[in-house]
C-alpha beads as a LAMMPS data file, in Angstrom:
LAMMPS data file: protein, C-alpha beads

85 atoms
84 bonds

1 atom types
1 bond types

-500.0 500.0 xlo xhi
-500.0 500.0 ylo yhi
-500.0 500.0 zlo zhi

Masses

1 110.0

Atoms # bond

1 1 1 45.928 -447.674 -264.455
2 1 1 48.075 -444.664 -264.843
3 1 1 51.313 -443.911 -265.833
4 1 1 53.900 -443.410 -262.903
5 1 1 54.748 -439.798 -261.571
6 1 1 58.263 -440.261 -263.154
7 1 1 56.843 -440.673 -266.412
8 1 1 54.071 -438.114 -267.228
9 1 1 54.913 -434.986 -267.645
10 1 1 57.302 -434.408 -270.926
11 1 1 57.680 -438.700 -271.406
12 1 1 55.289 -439.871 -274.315
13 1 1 54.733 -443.663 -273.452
14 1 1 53.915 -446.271 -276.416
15 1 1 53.587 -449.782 -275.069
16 1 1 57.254 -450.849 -276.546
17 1 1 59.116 -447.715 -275.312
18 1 1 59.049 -444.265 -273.645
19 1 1 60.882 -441.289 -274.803
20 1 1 61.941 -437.477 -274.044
21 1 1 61.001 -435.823 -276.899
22 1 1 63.216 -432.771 -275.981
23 1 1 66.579 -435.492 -275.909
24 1 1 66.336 -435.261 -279.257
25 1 1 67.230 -431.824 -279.954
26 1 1 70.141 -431.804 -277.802
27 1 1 72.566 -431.322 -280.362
28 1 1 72.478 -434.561 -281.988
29 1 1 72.077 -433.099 -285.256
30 1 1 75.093 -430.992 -285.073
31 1 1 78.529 -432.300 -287.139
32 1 1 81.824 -431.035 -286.384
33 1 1 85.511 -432.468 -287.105
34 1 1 86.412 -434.488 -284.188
35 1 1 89.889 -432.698 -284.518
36 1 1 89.391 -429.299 -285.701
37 1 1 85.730 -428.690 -284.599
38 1 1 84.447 -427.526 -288.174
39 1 1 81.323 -427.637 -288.611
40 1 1 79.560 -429.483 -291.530
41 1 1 78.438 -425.642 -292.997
42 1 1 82.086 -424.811 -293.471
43 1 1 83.218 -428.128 -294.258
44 1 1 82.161 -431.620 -296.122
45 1 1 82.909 -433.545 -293.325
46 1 1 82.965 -437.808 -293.569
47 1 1 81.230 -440.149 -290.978
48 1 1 83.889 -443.010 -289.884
49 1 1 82.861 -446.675 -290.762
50 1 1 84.725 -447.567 -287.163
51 1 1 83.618 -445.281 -284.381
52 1 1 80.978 -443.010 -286.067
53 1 1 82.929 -439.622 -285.773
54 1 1 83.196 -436.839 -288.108
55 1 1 86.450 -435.641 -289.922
56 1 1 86.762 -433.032 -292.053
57 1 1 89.100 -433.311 -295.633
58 1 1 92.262 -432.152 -293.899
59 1 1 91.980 -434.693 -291.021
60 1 1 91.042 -437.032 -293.129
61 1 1 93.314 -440.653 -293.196
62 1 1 92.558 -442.629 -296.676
63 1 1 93.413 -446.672 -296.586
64 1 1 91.903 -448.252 -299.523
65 1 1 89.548 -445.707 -300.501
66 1 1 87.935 -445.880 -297.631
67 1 1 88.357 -442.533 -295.414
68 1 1 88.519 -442.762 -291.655
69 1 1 89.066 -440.484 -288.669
70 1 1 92.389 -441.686 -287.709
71 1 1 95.093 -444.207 -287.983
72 1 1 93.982 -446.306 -285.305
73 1 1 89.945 -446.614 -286.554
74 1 1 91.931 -447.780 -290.270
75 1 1 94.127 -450.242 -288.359
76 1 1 90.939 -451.257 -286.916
77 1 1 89.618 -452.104 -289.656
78 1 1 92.391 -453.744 -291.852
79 1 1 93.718 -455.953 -288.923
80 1 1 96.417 -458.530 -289.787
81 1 1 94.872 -461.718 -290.086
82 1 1 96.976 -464.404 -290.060
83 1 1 97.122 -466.759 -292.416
84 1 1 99.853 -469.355 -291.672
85 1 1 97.518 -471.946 -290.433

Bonds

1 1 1 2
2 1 2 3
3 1 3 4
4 1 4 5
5 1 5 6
6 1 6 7
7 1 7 8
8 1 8 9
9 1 9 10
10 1 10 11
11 1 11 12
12 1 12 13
13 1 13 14
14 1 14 15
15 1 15 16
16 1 16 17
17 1 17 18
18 1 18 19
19 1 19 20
20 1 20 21
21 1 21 22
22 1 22 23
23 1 23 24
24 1 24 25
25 1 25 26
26 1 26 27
27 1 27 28
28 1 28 29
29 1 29 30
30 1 30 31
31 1 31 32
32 1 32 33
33 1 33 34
34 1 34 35
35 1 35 36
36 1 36 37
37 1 37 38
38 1 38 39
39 1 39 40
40 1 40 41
41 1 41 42
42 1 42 43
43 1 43 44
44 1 44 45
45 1 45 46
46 1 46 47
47 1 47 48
48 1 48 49
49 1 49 50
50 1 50 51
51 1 51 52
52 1 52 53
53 1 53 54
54 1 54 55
55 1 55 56
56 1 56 57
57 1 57 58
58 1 58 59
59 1 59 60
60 1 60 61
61 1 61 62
62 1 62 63
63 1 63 64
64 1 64 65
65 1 65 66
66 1 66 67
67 1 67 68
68 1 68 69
69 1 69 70
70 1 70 71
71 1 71 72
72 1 72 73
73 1 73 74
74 1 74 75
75 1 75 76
76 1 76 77
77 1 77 78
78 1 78 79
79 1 79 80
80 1 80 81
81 1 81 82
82 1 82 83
83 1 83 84
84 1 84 85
């Protein structure tokens, strides 16, 4: 009872899920202002609470004191709710 040819090789196989080890160096450490491209060594950069981007202090939009990447994720998140039920 083997594994199958498209999974040996690089694929590490546990009985709930296999993996690439390698797909997790592929960048997904690196931070950069999703307008300006800084990166987080030049810059303290903030994670959005809506869409999970980086912005750095200049691109920053503050509703609330809560800091998000742009006017539409902090519209997002304080959406009218009416109330005139």
């Amino acid at each position: 009872m083997g594994a199958p040819a498209h999974c040996q090789g690089l694929w590490i196989l546990l009985p709930a899920v296999a993996y690439n080890p390698r797909s997790l160096w592929r960048g997904s450490t690196v931070q950069q202002c999703k307008q300006c491209a800084v990166g987080e060594d030049d810059a303290y950069l903030h994670k959005c609470p809506i869409c999970h981007k980086w912005t750095c202090d200049d691109h920053k939009i503050v509703r609330s004191g809560r800091v998000f990447c742009s006017v539409f994720c902090a519209d997002f998140f304080f959406h009218d709710i009416d109330e005139d039920d």
